[in-house]
ZATOR-605581 format. One line per field, with one value per residue: residue number from 1; residue in one letter; x, y, z of N, C-alpha, C, CB in turn. Coordinates in Angstrom, 3 decimals, decimal comma. Glycine has a CB too. Example, Ala and Ser with C-alpha at 12.3 -4.5 7.8 and 13.67 -1.06 7.14 Angstrom:
BEGIN
lodo [1;2]
kenu [A;S]
n.xx [13,190;12,850]
n.yy [-5,690;-2,250]
n.zz [7,800;7,080]
ca.xx [12,300;13,670]
ca.yy [-4,500;-1,060]
ca.zz [7,800;7,140]
c.xx [13,200;12,900]
c.yy [-3,300;0,030]
c.zz [7,800;7,870]
cb.xx [11,308;14,084]
cb.yy [-4,473;-0,598]
cb.zz [9,046;5,725]
This chain:
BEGIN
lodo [1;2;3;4;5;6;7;8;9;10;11;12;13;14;15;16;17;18;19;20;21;22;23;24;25;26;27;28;29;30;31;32;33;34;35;36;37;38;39;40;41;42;43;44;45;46;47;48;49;50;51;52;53;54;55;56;57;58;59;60;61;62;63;64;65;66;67;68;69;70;71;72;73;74;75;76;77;78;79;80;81;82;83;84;85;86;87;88;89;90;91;92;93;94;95;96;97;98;99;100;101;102;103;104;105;106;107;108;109;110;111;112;113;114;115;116;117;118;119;120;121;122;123;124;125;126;127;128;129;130;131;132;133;134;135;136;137;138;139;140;141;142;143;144;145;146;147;148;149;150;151;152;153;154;155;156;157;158;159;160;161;162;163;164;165;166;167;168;169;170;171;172;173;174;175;176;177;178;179;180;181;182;183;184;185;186;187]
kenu [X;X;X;X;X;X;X;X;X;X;X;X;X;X;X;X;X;X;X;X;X;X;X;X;X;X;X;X;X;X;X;X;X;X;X;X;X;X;X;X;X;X;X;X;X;X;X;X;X;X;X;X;X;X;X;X;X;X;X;X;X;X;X;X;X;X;X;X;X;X;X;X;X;X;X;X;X;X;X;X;X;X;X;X;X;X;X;X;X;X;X;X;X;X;X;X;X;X;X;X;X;X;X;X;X;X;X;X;X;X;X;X;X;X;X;X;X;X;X;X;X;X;X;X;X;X;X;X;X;X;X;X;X;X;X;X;X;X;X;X;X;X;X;X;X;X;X;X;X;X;X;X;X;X;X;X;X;X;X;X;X;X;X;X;X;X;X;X;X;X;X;X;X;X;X;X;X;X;X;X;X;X;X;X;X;X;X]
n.xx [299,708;299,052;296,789;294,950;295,166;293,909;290,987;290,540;290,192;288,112;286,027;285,985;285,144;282,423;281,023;281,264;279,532;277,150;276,896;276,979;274,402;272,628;272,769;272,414;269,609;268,878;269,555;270,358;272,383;273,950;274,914;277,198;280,661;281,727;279,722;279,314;281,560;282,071;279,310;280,285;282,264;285,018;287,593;287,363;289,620;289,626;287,344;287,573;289,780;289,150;286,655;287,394;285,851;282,440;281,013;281,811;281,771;278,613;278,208;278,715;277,150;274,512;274,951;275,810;273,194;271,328;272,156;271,195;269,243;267,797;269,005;267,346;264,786;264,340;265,305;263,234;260,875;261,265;261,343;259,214;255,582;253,623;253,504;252,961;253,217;255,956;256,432;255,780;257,643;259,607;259,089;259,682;262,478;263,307;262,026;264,047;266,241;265,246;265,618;268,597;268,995;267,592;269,217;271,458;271,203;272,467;275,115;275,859;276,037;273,098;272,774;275,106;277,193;278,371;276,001;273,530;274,277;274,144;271,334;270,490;271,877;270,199;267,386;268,140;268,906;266,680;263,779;263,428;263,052;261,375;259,349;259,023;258,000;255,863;254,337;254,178;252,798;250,113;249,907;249,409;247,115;246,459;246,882;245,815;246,470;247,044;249,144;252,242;255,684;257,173;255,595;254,715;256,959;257,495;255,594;255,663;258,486;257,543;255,917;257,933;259,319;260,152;259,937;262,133;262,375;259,852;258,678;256,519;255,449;254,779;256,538;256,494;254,100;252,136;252,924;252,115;249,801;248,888;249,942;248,663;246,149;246,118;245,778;243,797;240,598;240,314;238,869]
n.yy [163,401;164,549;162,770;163,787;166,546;166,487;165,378;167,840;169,564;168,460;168,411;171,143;171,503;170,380;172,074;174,216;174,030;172,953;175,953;177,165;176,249;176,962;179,943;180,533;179,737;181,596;184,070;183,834;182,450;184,625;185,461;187,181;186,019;186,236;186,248;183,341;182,196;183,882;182,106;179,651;179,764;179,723;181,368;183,646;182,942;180,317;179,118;179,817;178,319;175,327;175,678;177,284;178,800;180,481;178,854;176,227;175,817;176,547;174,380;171,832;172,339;171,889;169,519;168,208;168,760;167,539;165,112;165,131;165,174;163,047;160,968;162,075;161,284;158,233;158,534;159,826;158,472;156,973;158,202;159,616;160,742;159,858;157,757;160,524;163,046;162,053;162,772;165,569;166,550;166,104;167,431;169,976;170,164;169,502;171,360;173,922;172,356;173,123;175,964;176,668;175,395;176,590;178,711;177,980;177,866;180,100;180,212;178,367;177,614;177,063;174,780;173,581;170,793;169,720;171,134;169,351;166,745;167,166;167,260;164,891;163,672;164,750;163,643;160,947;160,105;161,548;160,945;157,884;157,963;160,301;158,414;156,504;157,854;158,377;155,954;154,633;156,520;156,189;153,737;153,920;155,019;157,545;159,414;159,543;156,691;157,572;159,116;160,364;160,526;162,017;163,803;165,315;166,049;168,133;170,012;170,690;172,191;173,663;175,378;176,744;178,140;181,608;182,809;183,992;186,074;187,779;189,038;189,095;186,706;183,809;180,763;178,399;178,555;177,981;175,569;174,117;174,046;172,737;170,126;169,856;169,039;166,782;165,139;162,512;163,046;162,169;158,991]
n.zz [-2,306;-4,659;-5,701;-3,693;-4,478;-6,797;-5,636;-4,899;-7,157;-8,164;-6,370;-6,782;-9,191;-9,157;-7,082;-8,635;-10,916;-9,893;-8,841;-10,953;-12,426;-10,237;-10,757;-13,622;-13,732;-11,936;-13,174;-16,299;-18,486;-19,203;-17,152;-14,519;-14,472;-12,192;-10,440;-10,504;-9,629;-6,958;-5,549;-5,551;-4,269;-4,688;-6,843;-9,809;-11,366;-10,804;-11,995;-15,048;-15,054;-14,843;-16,864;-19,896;-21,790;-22,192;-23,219;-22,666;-20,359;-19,954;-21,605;-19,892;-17,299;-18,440;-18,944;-16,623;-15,269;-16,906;-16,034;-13,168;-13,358;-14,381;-12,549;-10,221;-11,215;-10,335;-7,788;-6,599;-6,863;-5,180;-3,039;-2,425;-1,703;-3,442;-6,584;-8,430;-7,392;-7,181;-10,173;-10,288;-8,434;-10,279;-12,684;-12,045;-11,418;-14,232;-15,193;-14,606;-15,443;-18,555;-18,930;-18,705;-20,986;-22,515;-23,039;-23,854;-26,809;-26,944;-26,317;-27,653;-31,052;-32,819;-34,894;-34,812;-34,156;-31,976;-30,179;-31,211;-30,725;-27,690;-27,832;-28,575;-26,317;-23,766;-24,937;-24,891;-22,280;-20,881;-21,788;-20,712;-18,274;-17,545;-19,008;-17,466;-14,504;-15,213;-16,512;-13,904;-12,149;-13,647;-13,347;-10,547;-11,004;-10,894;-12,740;-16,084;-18,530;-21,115;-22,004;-23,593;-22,594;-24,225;-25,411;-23,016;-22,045;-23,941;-23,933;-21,436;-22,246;-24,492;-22,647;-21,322;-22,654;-23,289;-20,947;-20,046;-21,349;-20,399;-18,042;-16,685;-17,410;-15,800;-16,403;-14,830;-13,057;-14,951;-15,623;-13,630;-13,528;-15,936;-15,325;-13,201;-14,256;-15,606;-13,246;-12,185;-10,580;-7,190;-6,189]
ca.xx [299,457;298,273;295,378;293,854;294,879;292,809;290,082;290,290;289,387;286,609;285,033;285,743;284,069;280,828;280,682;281,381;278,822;276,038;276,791;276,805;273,221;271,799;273,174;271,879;268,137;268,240;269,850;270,399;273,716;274,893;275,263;278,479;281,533;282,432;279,192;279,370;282,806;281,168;278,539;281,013;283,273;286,254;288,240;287,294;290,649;289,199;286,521;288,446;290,660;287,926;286,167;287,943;285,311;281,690;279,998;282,298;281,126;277,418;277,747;279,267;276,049;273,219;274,868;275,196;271,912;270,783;271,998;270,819;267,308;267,548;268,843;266,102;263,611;264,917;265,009;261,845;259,550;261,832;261,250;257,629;254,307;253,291;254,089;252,029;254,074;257,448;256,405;255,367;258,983;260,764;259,017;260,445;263,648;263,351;262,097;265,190;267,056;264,931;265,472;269,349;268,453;267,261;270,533;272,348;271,512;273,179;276,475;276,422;275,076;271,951;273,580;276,559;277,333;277,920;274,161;272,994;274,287;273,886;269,822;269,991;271,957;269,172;266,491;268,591;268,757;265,381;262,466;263,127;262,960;260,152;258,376;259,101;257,424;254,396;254,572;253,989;251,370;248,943;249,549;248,392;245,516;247,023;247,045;245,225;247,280;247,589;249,841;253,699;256,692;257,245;254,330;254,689;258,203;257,527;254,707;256,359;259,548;256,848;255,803;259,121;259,655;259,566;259,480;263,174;262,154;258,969;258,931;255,464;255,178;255,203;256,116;255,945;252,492;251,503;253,586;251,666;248,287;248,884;250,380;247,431;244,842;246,430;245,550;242,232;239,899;240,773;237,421]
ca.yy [164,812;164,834;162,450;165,231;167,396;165,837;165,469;169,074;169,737;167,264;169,438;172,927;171,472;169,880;173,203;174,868;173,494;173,526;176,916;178,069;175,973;178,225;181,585;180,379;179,486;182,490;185,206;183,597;182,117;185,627;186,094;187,297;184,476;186,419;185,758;181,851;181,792;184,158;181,285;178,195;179,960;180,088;182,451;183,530;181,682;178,725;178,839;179,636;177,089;174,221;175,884;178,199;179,521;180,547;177,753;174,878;175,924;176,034;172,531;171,230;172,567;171,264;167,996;168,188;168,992;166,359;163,662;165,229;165,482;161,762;160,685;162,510;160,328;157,093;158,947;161,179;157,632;156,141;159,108;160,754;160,314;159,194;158,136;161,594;164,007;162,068;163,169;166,748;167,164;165,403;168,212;171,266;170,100;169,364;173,244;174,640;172,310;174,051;177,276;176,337;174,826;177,459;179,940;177,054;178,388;181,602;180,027;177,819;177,276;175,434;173,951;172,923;169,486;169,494;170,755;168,460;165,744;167,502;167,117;163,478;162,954;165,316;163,002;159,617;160,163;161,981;160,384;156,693;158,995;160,507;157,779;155,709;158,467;158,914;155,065;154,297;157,710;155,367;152,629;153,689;155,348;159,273;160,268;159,119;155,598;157,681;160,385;160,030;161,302;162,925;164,822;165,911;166,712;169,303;170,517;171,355;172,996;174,587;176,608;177,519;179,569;183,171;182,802;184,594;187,780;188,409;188,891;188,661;185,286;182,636;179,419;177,605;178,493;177,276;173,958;173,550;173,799;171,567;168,932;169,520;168,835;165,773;164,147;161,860;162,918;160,868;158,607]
ca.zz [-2,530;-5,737;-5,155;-2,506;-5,069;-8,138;-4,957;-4,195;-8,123;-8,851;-5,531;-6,961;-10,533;-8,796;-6,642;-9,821;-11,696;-8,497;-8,540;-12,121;-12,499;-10,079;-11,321;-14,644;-13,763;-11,679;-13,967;-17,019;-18,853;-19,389;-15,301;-14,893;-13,880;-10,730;-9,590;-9,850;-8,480;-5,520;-5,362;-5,602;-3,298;-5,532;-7,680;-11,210;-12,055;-11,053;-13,510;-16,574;-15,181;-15,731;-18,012;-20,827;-22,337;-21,447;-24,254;-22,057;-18,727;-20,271;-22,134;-18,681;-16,316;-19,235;-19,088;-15,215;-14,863;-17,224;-15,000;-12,068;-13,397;-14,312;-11,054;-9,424;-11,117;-9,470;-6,370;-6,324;-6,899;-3,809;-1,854;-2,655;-1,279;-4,665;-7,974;-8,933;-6,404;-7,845;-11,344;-10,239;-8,496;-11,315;-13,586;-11,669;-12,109;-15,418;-16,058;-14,484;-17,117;-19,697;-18,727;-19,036;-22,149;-24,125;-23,082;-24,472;-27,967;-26,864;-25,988;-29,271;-32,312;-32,899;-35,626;-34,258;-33,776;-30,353;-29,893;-31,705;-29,745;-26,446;-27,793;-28,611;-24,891;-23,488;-24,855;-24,268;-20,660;-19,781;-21,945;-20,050;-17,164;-17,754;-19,328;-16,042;-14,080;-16,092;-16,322;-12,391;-11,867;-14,164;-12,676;-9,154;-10,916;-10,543;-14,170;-17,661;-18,914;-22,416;-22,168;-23,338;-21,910;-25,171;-25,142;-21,695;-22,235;-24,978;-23,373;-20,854;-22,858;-24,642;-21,308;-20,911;-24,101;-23,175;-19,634;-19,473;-21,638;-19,865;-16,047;-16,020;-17,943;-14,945;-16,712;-13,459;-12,486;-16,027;-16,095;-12,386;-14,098;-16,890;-14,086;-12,301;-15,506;-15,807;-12,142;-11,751;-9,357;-5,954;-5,959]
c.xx [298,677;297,036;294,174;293,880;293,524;291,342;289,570;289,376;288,349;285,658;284,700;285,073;282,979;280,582;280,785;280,016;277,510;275,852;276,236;275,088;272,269;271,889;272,552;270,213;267,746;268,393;270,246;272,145;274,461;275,360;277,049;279,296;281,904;280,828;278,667;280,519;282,348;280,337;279,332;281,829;285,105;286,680;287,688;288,157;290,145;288,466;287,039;289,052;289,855;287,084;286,748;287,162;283,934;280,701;280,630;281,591;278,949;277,121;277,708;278,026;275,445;273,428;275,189;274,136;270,918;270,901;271,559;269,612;267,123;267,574;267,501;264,998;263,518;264,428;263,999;260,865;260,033;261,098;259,381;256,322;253,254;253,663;253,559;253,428;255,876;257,162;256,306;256,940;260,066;260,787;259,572;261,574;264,025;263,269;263,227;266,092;266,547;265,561;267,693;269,608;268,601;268,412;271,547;272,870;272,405;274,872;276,885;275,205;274,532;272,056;274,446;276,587;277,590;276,477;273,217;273,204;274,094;272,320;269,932;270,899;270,718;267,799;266,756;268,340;267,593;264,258;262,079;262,304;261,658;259,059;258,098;257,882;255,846;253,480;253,453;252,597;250,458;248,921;249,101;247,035;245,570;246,576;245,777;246,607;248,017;248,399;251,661;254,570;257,155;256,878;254,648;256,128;258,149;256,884;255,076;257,573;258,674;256,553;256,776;259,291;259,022;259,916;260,962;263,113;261,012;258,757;257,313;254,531;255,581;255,201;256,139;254,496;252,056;252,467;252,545;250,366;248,138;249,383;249,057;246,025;245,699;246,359;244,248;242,075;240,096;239,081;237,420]
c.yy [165,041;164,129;163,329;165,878;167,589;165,855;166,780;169,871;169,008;168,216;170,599;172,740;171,219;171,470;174,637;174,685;173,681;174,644;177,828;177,361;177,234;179,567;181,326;180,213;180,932;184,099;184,646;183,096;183,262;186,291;186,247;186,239;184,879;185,937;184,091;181,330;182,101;182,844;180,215;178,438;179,598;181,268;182,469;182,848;180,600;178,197;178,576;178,764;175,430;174,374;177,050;179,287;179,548;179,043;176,830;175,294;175,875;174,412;171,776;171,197;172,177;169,723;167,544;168,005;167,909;165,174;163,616;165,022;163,763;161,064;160,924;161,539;159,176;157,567;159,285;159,628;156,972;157,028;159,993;159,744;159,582;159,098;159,564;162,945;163,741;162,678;164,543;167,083;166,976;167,496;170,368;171,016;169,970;170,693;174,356;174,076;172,863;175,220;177,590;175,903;175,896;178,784;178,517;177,448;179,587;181,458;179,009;177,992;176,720;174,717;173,194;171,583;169,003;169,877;169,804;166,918;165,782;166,929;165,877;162,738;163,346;164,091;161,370;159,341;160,278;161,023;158,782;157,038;158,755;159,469;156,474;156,127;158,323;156,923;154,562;155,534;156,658;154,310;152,528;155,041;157,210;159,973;159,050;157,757;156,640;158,573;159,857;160,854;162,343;164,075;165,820;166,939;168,246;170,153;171,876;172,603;174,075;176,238;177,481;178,317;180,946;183,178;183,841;186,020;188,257;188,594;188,917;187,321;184,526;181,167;178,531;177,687;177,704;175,954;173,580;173,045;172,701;170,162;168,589;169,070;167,528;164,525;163,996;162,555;161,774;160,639;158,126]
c.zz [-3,825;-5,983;-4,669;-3,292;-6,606;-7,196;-4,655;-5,843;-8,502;-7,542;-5,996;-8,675;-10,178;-8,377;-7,783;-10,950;-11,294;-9,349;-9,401;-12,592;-11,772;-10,151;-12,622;-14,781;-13,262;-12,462;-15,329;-17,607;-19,413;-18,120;-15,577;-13,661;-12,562;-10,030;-8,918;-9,454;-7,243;-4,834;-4,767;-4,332;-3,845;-6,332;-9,399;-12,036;-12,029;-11,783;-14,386;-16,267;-15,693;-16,882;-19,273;-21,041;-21,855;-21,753;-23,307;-21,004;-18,966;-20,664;-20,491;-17,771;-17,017;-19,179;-17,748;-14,581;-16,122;-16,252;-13,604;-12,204;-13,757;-13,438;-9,908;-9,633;-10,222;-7,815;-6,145;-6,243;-5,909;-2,552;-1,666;-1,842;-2,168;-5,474;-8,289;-8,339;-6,884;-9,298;-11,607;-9,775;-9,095;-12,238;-12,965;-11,680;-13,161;-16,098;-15,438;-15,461;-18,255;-19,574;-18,740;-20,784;-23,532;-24,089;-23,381;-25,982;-27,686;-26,527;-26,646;-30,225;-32,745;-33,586;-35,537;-33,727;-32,360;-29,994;-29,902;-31,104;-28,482;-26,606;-27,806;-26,976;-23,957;-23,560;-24,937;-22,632;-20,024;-19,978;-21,121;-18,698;-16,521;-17,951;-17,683;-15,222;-14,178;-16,059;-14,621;-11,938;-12,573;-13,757;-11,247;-9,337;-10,783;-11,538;-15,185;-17,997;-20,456;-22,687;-22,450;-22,902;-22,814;-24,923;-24,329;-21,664;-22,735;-24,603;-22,255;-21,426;-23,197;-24,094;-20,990;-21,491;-23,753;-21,787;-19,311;-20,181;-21,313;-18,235;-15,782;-16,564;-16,921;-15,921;-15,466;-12,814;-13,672;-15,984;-14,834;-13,215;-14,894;-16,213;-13,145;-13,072;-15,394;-14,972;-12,400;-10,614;-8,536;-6,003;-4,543]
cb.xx [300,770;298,984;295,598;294,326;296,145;293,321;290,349;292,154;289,941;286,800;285,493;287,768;284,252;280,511;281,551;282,741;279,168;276,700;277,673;278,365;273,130;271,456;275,070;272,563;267,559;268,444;270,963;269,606;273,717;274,362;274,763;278,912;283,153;283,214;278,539;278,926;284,261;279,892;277,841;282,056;282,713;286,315;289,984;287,289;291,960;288,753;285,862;289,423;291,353;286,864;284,947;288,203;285,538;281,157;280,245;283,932;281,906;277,082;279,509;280,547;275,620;273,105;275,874;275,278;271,634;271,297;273,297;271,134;266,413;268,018;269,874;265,594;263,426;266,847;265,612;261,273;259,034;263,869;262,720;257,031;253,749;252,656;253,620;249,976;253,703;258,227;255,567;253,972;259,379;259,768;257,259;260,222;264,121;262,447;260,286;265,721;267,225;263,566;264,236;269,382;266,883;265,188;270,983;271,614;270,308;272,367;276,760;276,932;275,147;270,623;273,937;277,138;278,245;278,853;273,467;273,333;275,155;274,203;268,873;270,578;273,390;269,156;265,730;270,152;269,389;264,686;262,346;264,472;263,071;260,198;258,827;260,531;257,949;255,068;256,137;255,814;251,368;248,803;250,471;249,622;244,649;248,730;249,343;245,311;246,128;246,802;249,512;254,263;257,837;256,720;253,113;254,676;258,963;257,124;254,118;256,743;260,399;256,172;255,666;260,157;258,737;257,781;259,215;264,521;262,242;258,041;260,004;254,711;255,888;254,045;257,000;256,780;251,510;251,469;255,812;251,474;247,758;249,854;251,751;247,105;244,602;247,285;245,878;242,036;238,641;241,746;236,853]
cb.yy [165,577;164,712;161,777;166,187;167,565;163,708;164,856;169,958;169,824;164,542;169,826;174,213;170,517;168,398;173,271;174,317;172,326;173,951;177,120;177,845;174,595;178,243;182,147;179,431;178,125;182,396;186,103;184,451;181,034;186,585;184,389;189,032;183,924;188,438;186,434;180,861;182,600;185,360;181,044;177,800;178,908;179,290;182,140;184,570;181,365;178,183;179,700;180,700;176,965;173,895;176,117;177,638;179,327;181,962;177,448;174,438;178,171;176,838;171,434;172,074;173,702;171,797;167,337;168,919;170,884;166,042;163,000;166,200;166,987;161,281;161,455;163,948;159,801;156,993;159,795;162,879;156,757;156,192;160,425;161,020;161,387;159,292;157,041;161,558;163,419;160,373;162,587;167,079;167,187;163,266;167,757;171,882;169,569;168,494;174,308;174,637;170,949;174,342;177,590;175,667;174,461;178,310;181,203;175,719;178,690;182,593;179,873;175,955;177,228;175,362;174,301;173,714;169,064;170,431;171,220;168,660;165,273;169,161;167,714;162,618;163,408;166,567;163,550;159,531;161,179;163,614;160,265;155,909;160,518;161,193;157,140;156,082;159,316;159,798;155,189;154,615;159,693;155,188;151,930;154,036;154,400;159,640;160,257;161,000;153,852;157,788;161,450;159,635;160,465;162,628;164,212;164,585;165,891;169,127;169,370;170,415;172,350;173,971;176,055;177,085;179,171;183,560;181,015;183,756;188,257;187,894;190,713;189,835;184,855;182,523;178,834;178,061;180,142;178,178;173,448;174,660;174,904;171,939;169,635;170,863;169,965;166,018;164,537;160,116;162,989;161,457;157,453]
cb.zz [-2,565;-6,742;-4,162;-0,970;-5,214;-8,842;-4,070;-3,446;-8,912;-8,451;-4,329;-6,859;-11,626;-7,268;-5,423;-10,391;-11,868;-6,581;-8,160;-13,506;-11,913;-9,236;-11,471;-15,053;-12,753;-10,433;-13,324;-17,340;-19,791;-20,273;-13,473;-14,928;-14,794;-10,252;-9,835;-10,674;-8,612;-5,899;-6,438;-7,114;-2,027;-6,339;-7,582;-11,645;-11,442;-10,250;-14,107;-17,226;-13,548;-14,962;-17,581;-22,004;-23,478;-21,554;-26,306;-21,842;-17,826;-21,281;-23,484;-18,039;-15,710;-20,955;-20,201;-14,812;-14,895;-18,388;-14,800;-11,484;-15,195;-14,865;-10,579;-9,843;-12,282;-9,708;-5,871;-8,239;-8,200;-3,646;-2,223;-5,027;-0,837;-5,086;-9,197;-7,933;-4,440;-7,969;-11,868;-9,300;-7,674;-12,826;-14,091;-10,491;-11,858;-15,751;-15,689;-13,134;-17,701;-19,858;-16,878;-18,138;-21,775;-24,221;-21,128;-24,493;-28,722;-25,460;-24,682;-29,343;-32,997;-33,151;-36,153;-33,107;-34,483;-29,336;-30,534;-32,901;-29,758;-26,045;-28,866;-30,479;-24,087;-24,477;-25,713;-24,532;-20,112;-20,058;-23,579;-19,774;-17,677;-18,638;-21,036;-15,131;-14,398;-18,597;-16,485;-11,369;-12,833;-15,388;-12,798;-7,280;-9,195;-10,487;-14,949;-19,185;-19,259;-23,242;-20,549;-24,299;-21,434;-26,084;-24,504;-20,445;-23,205;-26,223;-22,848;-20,250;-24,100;-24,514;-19,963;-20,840;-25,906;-23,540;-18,793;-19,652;-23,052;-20,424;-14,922;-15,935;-19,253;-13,566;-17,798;-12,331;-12,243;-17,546;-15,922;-10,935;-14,938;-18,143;-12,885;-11,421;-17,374;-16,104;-10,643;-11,427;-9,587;-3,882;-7,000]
């Protein structure tokens, strides 16, 4: 019984977590908690019950969604039509973790020592990632050999900034463009 039961919570935290990712990309980390219980298909208790406070349930989805966006790489160059196309759908997942990211400051303090290590797991996990990605696109000739994952990274973040107090700032059309300046002409 308590097995299933420990099974029944490790479901209602993933679906918890899912859920509150996309209430967060799509309304921001001040969405309100009934609507990612609504989402998850649980009770607002059940939230507070995994997560207390709003800053835990944020740390919890940024570092969710870090390992999802790393995973993805692995997968996306298994699964894509090209290294190029895995690097393009790496980087839309990567700008929904931004966009998480930067309502991170809003549910701590950029100071704060947990931030601060959330950033150095952030860029433990992704830049191999990334640089993998970026990596394999030059080697079948997709991209420029000189570009780093760094770079690209920031670049990207860059784009993101603003994109949640302007509704008519697309950072996704502009991360496309700059993804798309970056492919060789097919000879």
């Amino acid at each position: 019984m308590s097995a299933r039961r420990r099974a029944d919570a490790r479901r209602n935290e993933q679906a918890l977590l899912d859920a509150a990712a996309a209430v967060f990309v799509a309304s921001g980390v001040e969405a309100p908690v009934r609507d990612i219980a609504a989402r998850a298909g649980v009770g607002t208790g059940t939230v507070y019950r995994h997560f207390p406070t709003r800053a835990d349930l944020v740390v919890a989805v940024y570092r969710h969604q870090i390992e999802a966006c790393a995973e993805a790489g692995e997968t996306g160059l298994a699964c894509a039509e090209s290294p190029y196309a895995a690097l393009v759908r790496w980087i839309d997942l990567f700008v929904d973790l931004l966009v998480t990211k930067h309502g991170l400051a809003a549910a701590l303090r950029p100071d704060s020592p947990q931030f601060e290590a959330l950033h150095a797991y952030f860029l433990d996990r992704l830049l191999p990632v990334c640089t993998r990605l970026i990596d394999e696109a030059a080697a079948s000739d997709e991209i420029g050999a000189d570009l780093e994952a760094y770079e690209l990274m920031r670049a990207v973040g860059n784009l993101c900034i603003g994109a949640d107090s302007d509704p008519r700032y697309d950072a996704r059309r502009l991360v496309g463009l700059l993804l798309a300046g970056l492919r060789r002409p097919a000879t």
